[in-house]
N, C-alpha and C positions, 0 to 999 in steps of 0.2 A: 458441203454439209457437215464433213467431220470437225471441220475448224472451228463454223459455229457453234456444235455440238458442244465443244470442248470450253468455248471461251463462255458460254452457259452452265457448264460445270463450273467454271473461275467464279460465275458471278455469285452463285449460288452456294460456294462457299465460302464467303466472306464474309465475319462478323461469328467466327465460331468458338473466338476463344472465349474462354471464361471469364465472366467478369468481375471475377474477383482475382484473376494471374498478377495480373498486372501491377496489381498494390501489394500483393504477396511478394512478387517479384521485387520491390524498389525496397519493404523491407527488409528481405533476405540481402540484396546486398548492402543494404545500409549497416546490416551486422557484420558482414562479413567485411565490408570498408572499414567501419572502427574498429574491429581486431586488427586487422594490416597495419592503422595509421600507429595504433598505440606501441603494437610489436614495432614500427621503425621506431618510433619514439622512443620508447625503452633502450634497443639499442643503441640509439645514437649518444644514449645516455650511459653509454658502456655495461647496460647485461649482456650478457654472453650468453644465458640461457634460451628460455624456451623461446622468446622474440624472433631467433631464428628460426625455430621450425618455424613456425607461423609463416616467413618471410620467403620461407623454402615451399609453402604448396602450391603456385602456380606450376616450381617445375615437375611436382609429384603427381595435377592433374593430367601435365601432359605425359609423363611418363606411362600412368595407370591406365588414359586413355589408348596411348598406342598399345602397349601391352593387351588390351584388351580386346584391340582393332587385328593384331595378328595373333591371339587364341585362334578367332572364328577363322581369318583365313587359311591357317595352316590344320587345323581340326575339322573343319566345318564344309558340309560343302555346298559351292556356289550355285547359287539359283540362274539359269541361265536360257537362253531360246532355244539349246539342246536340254538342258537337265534341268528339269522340273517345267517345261513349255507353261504350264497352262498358269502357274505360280508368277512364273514372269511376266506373264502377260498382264497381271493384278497390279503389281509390281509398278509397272511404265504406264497402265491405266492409272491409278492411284497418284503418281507424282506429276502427271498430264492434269489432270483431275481439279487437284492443290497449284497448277499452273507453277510447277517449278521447270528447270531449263531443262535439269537431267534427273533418270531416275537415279536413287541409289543403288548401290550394290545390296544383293541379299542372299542370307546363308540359312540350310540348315543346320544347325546343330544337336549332339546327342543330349537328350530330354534326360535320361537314365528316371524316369519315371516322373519328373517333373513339366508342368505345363504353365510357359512360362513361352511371354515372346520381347523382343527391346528392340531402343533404334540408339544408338550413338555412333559418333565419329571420330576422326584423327586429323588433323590438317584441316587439307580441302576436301577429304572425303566421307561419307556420311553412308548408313549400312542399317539395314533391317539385321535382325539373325531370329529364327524361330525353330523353338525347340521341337527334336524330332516329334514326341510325344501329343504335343500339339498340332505339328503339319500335319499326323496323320488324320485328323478331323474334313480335313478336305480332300484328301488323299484315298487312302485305303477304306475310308469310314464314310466316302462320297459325302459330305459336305462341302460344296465350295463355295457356300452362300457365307458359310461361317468362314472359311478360312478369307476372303474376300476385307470381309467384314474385318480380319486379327489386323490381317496387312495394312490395309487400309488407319486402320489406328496407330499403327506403328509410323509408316512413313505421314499420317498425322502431324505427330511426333516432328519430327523433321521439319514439315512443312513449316509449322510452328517454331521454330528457333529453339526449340528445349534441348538440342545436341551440340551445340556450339560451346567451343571450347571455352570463351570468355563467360558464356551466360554459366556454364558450370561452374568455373573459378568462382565467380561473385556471387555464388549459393553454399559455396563447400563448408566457411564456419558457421553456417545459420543450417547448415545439414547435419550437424553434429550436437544442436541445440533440439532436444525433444519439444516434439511437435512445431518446431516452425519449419525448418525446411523439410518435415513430412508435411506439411498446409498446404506449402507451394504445388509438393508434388502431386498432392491431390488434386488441385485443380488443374494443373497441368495435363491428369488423365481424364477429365471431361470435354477438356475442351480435342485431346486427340480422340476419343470417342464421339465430338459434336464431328469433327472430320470425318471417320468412318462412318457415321451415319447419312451426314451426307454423299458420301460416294457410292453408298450402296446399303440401302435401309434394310432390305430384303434381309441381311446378315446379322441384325441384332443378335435372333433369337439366336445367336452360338454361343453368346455370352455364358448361356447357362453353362459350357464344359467349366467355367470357374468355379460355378456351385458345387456341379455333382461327379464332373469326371468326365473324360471323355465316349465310354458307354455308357451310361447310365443317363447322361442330357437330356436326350432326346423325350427322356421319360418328363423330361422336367415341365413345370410350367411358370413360363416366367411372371406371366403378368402376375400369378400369386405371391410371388418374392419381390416383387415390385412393391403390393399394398402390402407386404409384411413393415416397409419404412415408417407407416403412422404407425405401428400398434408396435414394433421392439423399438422400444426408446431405453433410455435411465442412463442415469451417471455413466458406469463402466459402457455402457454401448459406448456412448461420447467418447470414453478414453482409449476403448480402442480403435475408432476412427482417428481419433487424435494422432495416434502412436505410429498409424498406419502409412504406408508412400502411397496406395492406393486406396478411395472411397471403399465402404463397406459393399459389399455385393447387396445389399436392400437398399439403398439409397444410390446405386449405384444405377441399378436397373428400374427404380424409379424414374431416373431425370432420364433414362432413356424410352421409357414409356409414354410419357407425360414431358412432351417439348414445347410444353408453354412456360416456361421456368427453368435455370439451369438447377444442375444440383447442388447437393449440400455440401460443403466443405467442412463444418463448422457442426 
């Protein structure tokens, strides 16, 4: 019963990434291709300058990657079938789920007043980390439908290939170019939010702790921040969606209200 259970999970989410990644994705590294090719070019043609850095960011994402991979472990602490049981449990349900082999690793980390949660990796491993401030929404503040719902997006994230070391490298000069690899990364967050939706719909409404805070949410109501996406429009909205790695919270909680359409990017 549990096997089918699961491989009905696998069926049922597939077909969640966004349909616009993909294309975002092939131009982000197409930018980020013709910078590498021109920086050898140049150099081959004897600059000495900046050609090299250019030539030098594969070894600086893996560097920043690990580096950032041993912040959480040695700061951070580990999510585990002793510390934080029920957290883990989300954890290895979530990447069961996304039908990956293994779960990730996952950490808390101190929020110092921020809420705020991610997924990347290093090598062959790949790692949730969520900030205290956050956890405590499932935690101390008994929400687990929300915290369910954060993890669930994060190891998303994963499921979907957005952590991998190469998909990184072939985004990082289009990440430095306003508004295109903030595009990608917007759709990127729809489609680990079509994830989490999938795994556990129950979880949406926690979304709201990004509008109002984490006491204050409960007060909220989403589906009104939802229909605020028709009526707050104009130029500077656009630009700051543009600007932004994540959808606006009104359009954001739209395409999760309303799943007959993905969201906007754009």
């Amino acid at each position: 019963m549990a096997k089918l259970w699961w491989a009905g999970e696998r069926r049922r989410t597939r077909g969640l990434r966004h349909p616009w990644e993909n294309r975002l994705l092939a131009v982000c590294v197409a930018v980020t291709a013709l910078a590498v090719i021109g920086a050898a070019a140049r150099t081959l043609d004897g600059d000495p300058g900046r050609p090299l850095m250019l030539l030098a960011i594969p070894g600086a994402v893996f560097f920043l990657r690990g580096q950032l991979y041993a912040r959480q472990r040695v700061n951070g602490v580990q999510i585990t079938e002793r510390q934080f049981p029920e957290a883990h449990r989300m954890v290895v349900e979530a990447a069961r789920a996304f039908g990956m082999a293994e779960p990730p690793d996952a950490y808390v980390v101190a929020g110092n007043g921020v809420l705020n949660a991610f997924a990347s990796g290093h090598g062959l491993r790949r790692y949730v980390a969520v900030h205290s401030d956050l956890f405590e929404v499932g935690g101390r503040l008994s929400d687990p439908d929300a915290l369910r719902f954060i993890i669930g997006h994060e190891v998303g994230h994963i499921a979907a290939g957005h952590t991998s070391f190469w998909r990184q490298f072939g985004v990082s000069i289009a990440n430095v170019i306003p508004g295109v690899g903030t595009s990608l990364s917007r759709a990127q967050e729809y489609t680990a939010d079509n994830h989490a939706f999938a795994y556990h719909p129950a979880g949406v409404q926690g979304l709201r702790v990004l509008a109002a805070g984490k006491y204050l949410y409960p007060e909220v109501d989403f589906d009104a921040i939802a229909a605020r996406a028709a009526t707050d429009s104009g130029l500077f909205v656009m630009l700051v969606n543009l600007l932004s790695s994540h959808p606006i919270n009104t359009w954001r909680f739209q395409a999760l209200a309303d799943r007959t359409r993905p969201g906007r990017v754009l």
